[in-house]
N, C-alpha and C positions, 0 to 999 in steps of 0.2 A: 463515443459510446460510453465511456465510462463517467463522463458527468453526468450523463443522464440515467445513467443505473444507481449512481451514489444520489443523487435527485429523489429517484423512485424510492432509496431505501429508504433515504431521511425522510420523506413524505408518509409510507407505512409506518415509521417509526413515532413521529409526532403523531399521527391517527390513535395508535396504540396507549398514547399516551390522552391524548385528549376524548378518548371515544369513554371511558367510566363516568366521567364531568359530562358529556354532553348527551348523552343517550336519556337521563334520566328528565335532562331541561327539554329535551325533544320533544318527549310523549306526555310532558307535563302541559307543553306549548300548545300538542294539539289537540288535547281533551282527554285526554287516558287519566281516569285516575289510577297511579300507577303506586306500585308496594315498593318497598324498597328490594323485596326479591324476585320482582317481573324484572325489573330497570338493572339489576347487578348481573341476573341473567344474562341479558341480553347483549349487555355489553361487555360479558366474559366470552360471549360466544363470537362476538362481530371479533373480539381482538384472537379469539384462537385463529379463527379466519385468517388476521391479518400475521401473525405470526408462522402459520403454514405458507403463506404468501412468501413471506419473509424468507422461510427456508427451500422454499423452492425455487423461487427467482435466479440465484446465482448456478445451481445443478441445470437448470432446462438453459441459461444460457450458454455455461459451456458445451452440453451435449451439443446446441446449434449451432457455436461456434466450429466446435469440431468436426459434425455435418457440414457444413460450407468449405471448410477446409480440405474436405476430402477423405476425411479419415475415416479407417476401415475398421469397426467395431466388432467383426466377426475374425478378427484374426485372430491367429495363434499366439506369432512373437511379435514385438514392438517393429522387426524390420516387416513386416505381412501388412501393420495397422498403417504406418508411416509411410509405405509405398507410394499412393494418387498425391501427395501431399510436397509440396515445392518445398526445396532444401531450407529459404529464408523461413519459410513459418513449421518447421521441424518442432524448431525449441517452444516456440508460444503450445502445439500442440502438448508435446509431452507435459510442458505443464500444469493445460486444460484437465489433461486425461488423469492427472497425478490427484487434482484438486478434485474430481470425483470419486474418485477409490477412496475407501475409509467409511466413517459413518456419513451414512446417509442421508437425506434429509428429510427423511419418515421421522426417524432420530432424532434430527435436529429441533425437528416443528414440536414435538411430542416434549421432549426438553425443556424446550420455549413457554409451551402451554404448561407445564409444572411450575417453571419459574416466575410465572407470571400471575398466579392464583394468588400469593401476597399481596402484592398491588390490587389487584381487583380487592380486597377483602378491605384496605385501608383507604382506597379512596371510595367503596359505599360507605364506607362507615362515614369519612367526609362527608362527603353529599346527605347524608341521615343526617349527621350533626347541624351540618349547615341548613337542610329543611323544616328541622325540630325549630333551630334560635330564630328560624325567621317566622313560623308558624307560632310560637310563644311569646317573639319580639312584637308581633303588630297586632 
């Protein structure tokens, strides 16, 4: 399970990275005369997308993990939650349950989507650059 979540990440991850570069060659591809402010749009919003993704993947897997495990959400103290739950997977739960407590990943996406407005801004500008010397070059 966890190659294929570290898979899924690095997969969002390269998307996020390649979707500013490819978005604008997309709708150029298919007849859109497109500005450089539809195309940056666009692909600011596909990568918030993919960065809420991003932050949410790891919180709903451990909720499920925890769900399958048995674990009781509605309790009071840790001995009430840990009850339905076999002694061998105790510890994996407690540290399911530890790695959801704290900020959250409303938080985290919101963060993401901050941090990532730079990049979007330097690779239109790329892409502009690059479609000005090719429109000027031939």
């Amino acid at each position: 399970m966890q190659y294929i979540s570290s898979a899924i990440y690095f997969f969002i991850l390269v998307m996020m990275v390649i979707t500013p570069f490819a978005i604008p060659f997309l709708l150029r591809r298919k007849g859109y005369i497109t500005s450089l402010l539809l195309s940056s749009f666009l692909s600011l919003m596909t990568c918030v997308l993919l960065v809420t993704l991003l932050a949410y993947l790891p919180d709903l897997y451990a909720q499920m993990r925890l769900d399958y495990l048995g674990f009781d959400f509605n309790g009071w103290s840790d001995e009430e939650r840990l009850r339905n739950i076999a002694p061998k997977f105790r510890d994996e739960a407690i540290k399911l349950y530890r790695s959801i407590m704290g900020i959250g990943w409303t938080l985290k996406a919101i963060t993401g989507a901050v941090l990532l407005i730079p990049y979007q801004i330097v690779a239109s500008g790329l892409v502009f650059i690059v479609s000005k010397s090719k429109k000027y070059g031939s």
